[in-house]
C-alpha positions in Angstrom: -9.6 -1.7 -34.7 -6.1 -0.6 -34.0 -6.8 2.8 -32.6 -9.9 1.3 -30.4 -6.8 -1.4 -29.2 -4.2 1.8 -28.2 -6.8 3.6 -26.3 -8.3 0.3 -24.3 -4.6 -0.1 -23.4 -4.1 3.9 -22.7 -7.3 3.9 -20.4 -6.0 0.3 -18.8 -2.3 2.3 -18.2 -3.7 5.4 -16.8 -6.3 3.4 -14.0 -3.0 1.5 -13.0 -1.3 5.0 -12.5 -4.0 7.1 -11.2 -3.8 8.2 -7.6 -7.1 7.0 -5.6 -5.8 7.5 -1.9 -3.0 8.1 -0.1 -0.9 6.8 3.5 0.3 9.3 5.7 2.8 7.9 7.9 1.8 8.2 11.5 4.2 7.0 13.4 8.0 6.1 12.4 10.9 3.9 14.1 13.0 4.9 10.9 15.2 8.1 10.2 14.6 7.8 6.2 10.3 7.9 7.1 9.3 11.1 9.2 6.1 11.6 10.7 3.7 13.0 8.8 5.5 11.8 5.0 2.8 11.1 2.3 2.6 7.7 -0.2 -0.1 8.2 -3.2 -1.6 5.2 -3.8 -2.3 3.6 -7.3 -4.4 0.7 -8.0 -2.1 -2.1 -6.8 0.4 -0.6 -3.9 3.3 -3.0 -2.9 4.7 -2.3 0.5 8.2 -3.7 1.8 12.1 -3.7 2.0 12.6 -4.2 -1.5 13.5 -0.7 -3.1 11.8 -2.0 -6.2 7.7 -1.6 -4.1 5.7 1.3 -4.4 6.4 2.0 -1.3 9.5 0.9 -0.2 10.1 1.0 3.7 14.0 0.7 4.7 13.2 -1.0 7.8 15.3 -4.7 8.8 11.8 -5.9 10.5 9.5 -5.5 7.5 10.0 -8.0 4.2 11.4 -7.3 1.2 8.0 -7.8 -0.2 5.5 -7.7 3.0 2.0 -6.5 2.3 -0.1 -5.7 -1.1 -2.9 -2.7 -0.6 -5.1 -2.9 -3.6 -8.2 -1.5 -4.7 -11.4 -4.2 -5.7 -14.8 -3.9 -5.7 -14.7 -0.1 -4.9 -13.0 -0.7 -2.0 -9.2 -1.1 -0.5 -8.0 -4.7 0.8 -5.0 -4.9 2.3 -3.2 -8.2 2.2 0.2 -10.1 3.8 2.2 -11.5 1.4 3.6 -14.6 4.6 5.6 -11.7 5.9 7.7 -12.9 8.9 6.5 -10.2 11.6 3.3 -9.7 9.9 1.0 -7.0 9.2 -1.1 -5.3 11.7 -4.4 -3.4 10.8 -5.8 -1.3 13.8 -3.6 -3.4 16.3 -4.8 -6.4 15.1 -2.4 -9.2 12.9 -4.3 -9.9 9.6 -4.1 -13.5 8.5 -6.2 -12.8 5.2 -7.1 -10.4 2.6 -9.0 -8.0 4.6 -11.0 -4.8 3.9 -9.7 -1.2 4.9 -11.7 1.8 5.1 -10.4 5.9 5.2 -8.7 6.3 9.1 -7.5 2.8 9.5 -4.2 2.4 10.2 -1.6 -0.2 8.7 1.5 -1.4 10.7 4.7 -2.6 8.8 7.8 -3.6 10.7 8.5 0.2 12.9 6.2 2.1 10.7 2.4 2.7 10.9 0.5 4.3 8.0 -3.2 5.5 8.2 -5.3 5.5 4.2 -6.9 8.3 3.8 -8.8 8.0 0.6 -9.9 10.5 -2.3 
């Protein structure tokens, strides 16, 4: 029973880990965040200010914790966590938990990011 516990909690690490998709950053107000930089995306991507998200965006117009992208349902939502400025999907200011599909493209603060996924 033990064993079966370990490898139910390996398996549960690894999903949380795995790479399922990726942002490739567009378009880029920031010297730290060129054009063209790649994020892997895991299971439950944070985006924000705060060096401690997945993907951490040094920008003074995003929040230190701004948007959640996370994968449910076999499919990516992408969510605002009350940001101040807000989070922009396809030039439009999402108010709830909203699907995303492969091309769209996701604006924090001065950066925009389009998913492509595996």
């Amino acid at each position: 029973m033990l064993w079966r516990d370990i490898r139910a909690a390996t398996r549960a690490t690894l999903a949380r880990t795995q790479r399922i998709g990726q942002l490739v950053v567009l378009e880029s107000g920031l010297p730290e965040i060129l054009p063209g930089a790649i994020f892997p995306l895991i299971i439950i991507t944070s985006l924000g200010r705060a060096p401690t998200n997945a993907i951490p965006l040094p920008d003074d117009t995003a929040s230190l914790e701004h948007a959640l992208l996370h994968w449910r349902d076999g499919r990516w939502w992408l969510e605002d966590l009350e940001s101040r400025n807000g989070t922009v999907l396809n030039g439009v200011l999402i108010t709830q938990a909203t699907p995303v599909m492969a091309g769209d493209v996701i604006g924090i603060g001065r950066v925009k990011l389009k998913l492509e996924a595996n």
